[in-house]
N, C-alpha and C positions, 0 to 999 in steps of 0.2 A: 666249208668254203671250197669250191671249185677251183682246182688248181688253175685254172686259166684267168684265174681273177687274183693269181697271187702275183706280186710285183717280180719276184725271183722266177716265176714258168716265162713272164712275158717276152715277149721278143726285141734286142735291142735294134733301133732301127739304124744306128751308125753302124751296125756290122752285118748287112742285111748281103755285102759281098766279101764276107769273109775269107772265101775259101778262092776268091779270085788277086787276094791283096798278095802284094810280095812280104816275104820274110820283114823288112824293114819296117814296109806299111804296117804288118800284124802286131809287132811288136810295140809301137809308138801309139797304137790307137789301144791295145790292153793298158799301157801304162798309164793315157789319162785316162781309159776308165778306172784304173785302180787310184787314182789320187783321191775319187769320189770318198773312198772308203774313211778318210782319216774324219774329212770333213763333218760326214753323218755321224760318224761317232763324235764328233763335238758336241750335237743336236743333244746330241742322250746323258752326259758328261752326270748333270743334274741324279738320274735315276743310276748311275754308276756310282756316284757319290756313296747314295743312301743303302745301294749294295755291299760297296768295302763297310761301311760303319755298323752294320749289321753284323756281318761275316767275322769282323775284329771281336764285339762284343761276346760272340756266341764263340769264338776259339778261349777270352779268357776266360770263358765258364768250363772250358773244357772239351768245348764241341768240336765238331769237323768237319771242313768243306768236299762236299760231294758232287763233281757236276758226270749230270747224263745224257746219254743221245745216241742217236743212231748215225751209223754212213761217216759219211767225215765229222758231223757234227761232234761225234761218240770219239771218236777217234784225235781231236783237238782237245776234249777233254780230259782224254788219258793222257794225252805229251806234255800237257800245264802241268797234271798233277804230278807226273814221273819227275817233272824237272823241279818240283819244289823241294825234293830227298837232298839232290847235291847241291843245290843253292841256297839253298836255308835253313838245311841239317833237321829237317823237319820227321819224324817217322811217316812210313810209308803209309798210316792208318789216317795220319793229317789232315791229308786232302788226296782224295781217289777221285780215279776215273770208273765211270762205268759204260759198256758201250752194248747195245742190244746185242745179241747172240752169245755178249764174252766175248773173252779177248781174243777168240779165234777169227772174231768178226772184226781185226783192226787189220788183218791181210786179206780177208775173204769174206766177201757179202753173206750172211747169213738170212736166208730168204724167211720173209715173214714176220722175223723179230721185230722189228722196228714199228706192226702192226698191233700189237698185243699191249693194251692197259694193263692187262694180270702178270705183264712179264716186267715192266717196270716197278711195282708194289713189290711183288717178290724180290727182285734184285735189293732194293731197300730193306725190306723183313730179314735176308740172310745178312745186311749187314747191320742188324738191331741198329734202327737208327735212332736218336732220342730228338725230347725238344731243343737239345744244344746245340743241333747241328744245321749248315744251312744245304740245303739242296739246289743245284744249279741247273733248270732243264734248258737243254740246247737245240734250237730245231731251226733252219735256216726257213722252211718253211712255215714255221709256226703253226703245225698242226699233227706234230708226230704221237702216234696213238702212246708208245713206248714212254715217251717223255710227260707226258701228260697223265695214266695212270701213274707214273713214279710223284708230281708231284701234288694229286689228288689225296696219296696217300701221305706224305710229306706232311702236309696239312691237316690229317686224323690224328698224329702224329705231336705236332704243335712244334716243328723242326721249321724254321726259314727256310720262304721258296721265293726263288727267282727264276727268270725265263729271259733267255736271250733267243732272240727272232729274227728274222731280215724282211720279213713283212709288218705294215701297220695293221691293226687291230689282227694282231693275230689270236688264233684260240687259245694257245699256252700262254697267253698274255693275261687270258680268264682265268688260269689257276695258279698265279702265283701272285704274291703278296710283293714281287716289285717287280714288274715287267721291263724288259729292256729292247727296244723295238729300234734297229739300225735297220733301216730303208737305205741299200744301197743301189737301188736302181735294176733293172735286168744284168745279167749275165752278156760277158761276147761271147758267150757260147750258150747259146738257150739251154736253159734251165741245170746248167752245170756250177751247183750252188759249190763245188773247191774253190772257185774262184774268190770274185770280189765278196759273196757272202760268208769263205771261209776265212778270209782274211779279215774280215769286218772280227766276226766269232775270236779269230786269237787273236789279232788287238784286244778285245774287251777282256777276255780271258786273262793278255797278260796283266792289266789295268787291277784285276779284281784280285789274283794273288799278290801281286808285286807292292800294291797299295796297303793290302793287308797285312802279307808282313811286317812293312815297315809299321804297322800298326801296335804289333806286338813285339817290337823290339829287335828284331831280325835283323836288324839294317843298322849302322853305325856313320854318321854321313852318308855317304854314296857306297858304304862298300858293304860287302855279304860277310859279315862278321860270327853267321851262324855256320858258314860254309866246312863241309867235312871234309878236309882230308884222307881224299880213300886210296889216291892211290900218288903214282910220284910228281905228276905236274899241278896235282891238285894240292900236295906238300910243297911247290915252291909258290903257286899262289899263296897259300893261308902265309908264308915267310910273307911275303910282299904286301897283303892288304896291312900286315903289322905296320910294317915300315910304312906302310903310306897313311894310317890313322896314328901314328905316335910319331913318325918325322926320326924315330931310330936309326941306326943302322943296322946294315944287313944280319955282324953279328951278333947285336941287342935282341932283333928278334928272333934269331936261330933261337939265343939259348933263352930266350921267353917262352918260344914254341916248344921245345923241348919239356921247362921246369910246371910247365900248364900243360903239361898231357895231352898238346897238342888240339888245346883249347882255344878255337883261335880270341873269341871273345875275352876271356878272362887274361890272355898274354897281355892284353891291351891293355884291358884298367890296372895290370901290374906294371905294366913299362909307364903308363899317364898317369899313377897315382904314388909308383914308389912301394907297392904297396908287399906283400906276401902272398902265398897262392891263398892260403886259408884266407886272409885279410879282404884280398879283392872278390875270391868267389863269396864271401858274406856282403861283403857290399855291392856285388850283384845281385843277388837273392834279393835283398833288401830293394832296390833298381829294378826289380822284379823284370829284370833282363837286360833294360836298356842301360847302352856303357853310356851314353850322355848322361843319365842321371847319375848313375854310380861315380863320374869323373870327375861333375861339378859338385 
């Protein structure tokens, strides 16, 4: 596809005098373009659905969420995954980023990479991927050679592949098993996909981990129940989600967090069931993570 036929190269014609608008005008005219962003991912909600339900089934086989990409795309990829470590106490092997050139390419363009099929298989080969895992390729323009040999071979593989796009019928649309196609319209800045089509990408990003988790137990009501305490304000959250999933006080759940090793999960099914550490960490196991089940 001719990049000049792709909706993210084209030219927006509301900002055709960008560079003559005041600070105020620029500002007000980015921000209804960027309200476009929520809307189009409504469009797709359907094909995000059948993404998280996938991605759940294949983590409780044991699998792991991988998404790829070049340029920012690569680069949004790594921040989803990075942030799932301290918010849902996940290992860092759980859910990776991968981004063409390596990660020296998330400060610095690494020229070429992003053009190479053979470089995205590889990146996948060294991280032995199996059929349990699902692969996310990321390409605003829906035609990145990088993401597209990754999930070619994804598919040799028998690994889930998905493809999020900012064009319709895009090419990596053709190689994954659930395409995700947010049409957000041109850029206010020709063909500078950080924009409305970067924002489009982590919205769905956050949609696709955040959904999952709570897929697998990760999530307690509203709160991040798997979340680790690594360092001191992340120790007076995990106090405070206690108190606010048991309705305790404060020093109910010090010494919860405490007698559970600073578990924040299992301080809970022992302050809401009464129970003892051994008592409740079996009746989580059994809950096969989730405290709702384990409570009722």
């Amino acid at each position: 596809m001719d990049l000049e036929k792709l909706t993210t190269e084209t030219r927006n014609r509301k900002t055709m005098s960008l560079d003559t608008l005041s600070v105020k005008e620029m500002l007000t005219l980015m921000n209804q373009e960027d309200q476009q962003v929520p809307l189009a991912i409504k469009q797709v909600l359907p094909q995000i659905e059948s993404a998280v339900n996938s991605i759940v089934v294949n983590f409780k086989a044991g699998g792991r969420l991988i998404y790829m990409g070049a340029g920012t795309s690569g680069r949004l990829g790594v921040l989803d995954a990075a942030e799932c470590v301290p918010t849902f106490g996940t290992s860092p092997e759980m859910v990776q980023g991968l981004i063409a050139g390596g990660m020296s390419a998330m400060t610095v363009a690494v020229e070429g990479a992003e053009d190479s099929l053979e470089l995205g298989k590889q990146d996948l080969i060294y991280l032995k991927l199996t059929p349990h895992d699902t692969v996310v390729g990321i390409a605003a323009s829906g035609r990145t050679p990088y993401v597209i040999g990754g999930l070619d071979y994804a598919h040799t593989v028998g690994a889930m592949t998905i493809s999020i796009a900012c064009n319709s019928e895009a090419i990596i649309s053709q190689h994954a098993q659930i395409p995700i196609e947010v049409e957000v319209g041109p850029e206010v800045l020709t063909g500078s996909t950080r924009l409305k089509s970067g924002t489009a990408q982590k919205l769905v990003l956050n949609m696709l981990s955040t959904a999952s988790m709570v897929g697998i137990g990760k999530v307690y009501k509203n709160l991040m129940v798997d979340v680790k305490p690594t360092n001191e304000k992340l120790v007076e959250r995990a106090k405070r989600i206690i108190v606010q999933a048991t309705d305790c006080s404060s020093d109910d759940a010090a010494n919860a967090f405490e007698v559970a090793n600073h578990d924040v999960k299992l301080a809970i099914v022992m302050v809401l069931t009464g129970m003892s550490k051994d008592e409740a960490s079996q009746r989580l196991n059994q809950a096969h993570g989730f405290v709702r089940q384990a409570v009722n």
